[in-house]
C-alpha positions in Angstrom: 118.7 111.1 104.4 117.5 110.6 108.4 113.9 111.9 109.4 116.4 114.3 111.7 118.1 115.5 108.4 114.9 116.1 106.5 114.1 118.2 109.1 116.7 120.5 109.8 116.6 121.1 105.8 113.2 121.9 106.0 112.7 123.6 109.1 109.6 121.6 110.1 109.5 119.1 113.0 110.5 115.6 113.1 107.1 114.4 113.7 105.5 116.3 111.1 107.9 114.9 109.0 107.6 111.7 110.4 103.4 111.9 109.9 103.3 113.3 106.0 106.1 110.3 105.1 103.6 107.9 106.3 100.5 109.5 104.6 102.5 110.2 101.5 103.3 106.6 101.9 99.3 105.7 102.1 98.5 107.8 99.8 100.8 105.8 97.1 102.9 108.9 96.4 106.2 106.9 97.8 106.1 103.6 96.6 109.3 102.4 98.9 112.2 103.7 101.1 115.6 102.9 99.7 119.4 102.8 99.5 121.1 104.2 96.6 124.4 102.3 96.4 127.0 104.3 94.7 128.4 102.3 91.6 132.3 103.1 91.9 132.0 102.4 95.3 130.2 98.7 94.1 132.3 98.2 91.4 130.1 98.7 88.7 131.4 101.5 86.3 130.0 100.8 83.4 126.6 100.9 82.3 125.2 100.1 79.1 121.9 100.8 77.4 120.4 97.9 75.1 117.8 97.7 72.8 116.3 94.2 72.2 114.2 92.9 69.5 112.4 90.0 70.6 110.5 87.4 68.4 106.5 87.8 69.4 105.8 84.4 70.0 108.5 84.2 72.4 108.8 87.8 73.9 107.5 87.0 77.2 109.4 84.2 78.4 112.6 86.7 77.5 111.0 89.0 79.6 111.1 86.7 82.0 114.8 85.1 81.7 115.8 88.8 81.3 114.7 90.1 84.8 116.5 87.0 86.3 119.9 88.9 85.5 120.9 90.9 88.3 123.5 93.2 86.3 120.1 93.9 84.3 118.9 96.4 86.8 116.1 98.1 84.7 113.6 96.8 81.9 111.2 98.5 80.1 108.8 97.6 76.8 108.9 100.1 74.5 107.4 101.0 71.3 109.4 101.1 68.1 111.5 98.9 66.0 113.2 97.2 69.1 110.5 95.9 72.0 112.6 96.6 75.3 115.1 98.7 76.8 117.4 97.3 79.2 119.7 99.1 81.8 123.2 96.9 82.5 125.6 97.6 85.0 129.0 95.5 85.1 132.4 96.0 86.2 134.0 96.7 83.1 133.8 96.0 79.3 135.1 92.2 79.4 132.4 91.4 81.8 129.8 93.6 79.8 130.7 91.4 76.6 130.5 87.7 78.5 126.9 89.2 80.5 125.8 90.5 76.6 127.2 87.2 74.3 126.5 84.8 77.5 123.8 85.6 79.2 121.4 87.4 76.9 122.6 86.9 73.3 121.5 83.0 75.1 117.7 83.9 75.7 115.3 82.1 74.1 113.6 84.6 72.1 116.0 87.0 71.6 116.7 88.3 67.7 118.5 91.3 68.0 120.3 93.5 70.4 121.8 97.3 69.7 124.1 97.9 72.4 125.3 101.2 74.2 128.0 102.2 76.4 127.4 105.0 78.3 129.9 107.4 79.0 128.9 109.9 81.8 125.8 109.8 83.7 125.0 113.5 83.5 121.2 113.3 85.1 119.8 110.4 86.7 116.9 111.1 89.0 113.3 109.9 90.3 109.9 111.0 88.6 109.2 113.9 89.9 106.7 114.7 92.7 
């Protein structure tokens, strides 16, 4: 949404929308300005949610060959019985299964995976402010 945009919605001027962006920005509340691509429009349809079990002496080195994958768009440690959670976006479920046996079934490290597809996105939103 433009600075013009923001404004109109909110009634207050460009400027001081302008000047409260940048000290918002400062101030660490924003962290960055970005695009969100749309993922029919890109292709990617479907999305899966994986749970990965990782052997301790090797976890971080999957870590690392993990966030090399760019259809792995999110990665998270967690707590529990698995160790991460990964987001993965492909363009449909014979790509998902070469990206899942291929690609990071492979990683060094790796012992167990619970895959799952999602089927609609109802909510998927920022932290709030």
């Amino acid at each position: 949404m433009s600075l013009q945009e923001i404004s109109r919605r909110s009634g207050i001027a460009d400027a001081t929308v302008q000047f409260r962006l940048k000290r918002m920005k400062s101030q660490g509340v924003i962290e960055r300005f970005t695009i969100s691509a749309s993922p029919t429009a890109t292709g990617y349809t479907v999305t899966a949610i994986m749970l990965v079990q990782t052997d301790s002496e090797s976890h971080d080195q999957a870590v690392q060959a993990l966030i090399l994958i760019p259809e792995i768009t999110e990665v998270y440690g967690i707590l529990g019985e698995y160790d991460l959670f990964l987001k993965v976006w492909s363009h449909g479920l014979e790509e998902l299964k070469t990206i899942i046996n291929e690609r990071i079934r492979s990683v060094e490290g790796i012992e167990n995976l619970l895959e799952i597809v999602v089927l609609d996105r109802v909510k998927e939103e920022s932290p709030p402010v």
